[in-house]
N, C-alpha and C positions, 0 to 999 in steps of 0.2 A: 859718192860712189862714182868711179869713174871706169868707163867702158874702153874697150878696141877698137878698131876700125871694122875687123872682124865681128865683135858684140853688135857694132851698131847695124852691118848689114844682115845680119841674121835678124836681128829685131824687124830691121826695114824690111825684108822678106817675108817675113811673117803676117807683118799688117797687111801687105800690098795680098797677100793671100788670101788672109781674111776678109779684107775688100769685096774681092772677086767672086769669092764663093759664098758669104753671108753677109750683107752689107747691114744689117739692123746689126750684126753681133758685135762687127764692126764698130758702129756708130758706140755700142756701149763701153765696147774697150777703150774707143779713144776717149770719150768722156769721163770714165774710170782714171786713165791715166793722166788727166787733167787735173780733176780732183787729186788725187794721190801729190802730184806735184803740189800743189797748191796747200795742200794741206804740212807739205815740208817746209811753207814761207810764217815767219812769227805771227804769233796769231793777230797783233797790232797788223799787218798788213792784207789778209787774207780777206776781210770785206772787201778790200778795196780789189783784190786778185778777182773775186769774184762779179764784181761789179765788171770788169774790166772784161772779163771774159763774154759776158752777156753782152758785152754792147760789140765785142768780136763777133760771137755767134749771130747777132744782127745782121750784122752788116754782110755776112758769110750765106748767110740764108736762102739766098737768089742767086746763088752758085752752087749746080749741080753736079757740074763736070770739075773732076777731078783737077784738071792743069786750070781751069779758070779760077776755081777756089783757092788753088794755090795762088797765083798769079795775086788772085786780093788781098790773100795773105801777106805778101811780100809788101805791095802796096799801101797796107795797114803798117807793116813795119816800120818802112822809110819816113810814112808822114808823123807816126810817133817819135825817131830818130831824130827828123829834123826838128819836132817842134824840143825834144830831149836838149837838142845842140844851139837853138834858141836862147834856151832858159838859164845856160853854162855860160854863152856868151853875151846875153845882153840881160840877165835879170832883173835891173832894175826897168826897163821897155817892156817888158813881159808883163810884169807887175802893175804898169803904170798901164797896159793894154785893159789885162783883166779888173782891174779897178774901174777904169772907163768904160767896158762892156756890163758891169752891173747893174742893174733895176729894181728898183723899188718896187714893192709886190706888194700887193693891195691885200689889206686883211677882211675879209667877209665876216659880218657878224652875223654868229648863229645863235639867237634869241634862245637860250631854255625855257624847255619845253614848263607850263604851270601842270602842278599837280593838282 
């Protein structure tokens, strides 16, 4: 589906309303229309949307104010972009990185229990 520039600032006016005057009602629309999007990605990738979201919303967490949140936003973008523009251009560096940043994880044995 694709909008106008018109569509987009009528939407964009709407939230920035909604903001202002109900900010919980707010918080659920945008979260609705998160989900809603996400739910449009093949369902093969849609954990991984989600996964992805949460560690956004993490990291968003500590930003109150409207332009700082955005601001991390952006922020969030660029350092995904660059590492996006990494992995196009040097994949086999990338690959040989995360292979060398693995560890060996120690397995706990948990004795079952006797009956």
């Amino acid at each position: 589906m694709e909008f106008s520039d018109q569509d987009n600032q009528a939407f964009f006016e709407e939230l920035s309303q909604l903001y202002f005057q109900d900010q919980e009602q707010f918080e659920l629309r945008r979260k609705a229309l998160i989900e809603e999007t996400i739910q449009t990605f093949p369902e093969d990738f849609q954990k991984r949307a989600h996964g992805l979201q949460f560690t956004i919303e993490a990291r968003l967490q500590a930003y109150h104010d409207p332009i700082m949140r955005m601001n991390k936003m952006v922020e969030i973008f660029w350092e995904h972009f660059a590492n996006f523009q990494e992995v196009v251009n040097n994949p086999e560096k990338v690959m040989r990185e995360r292979q060398n940043a693995r560890r060996e994880a120690a397995v706990l044995p948990f004795p079952r229990p006797r009956h």
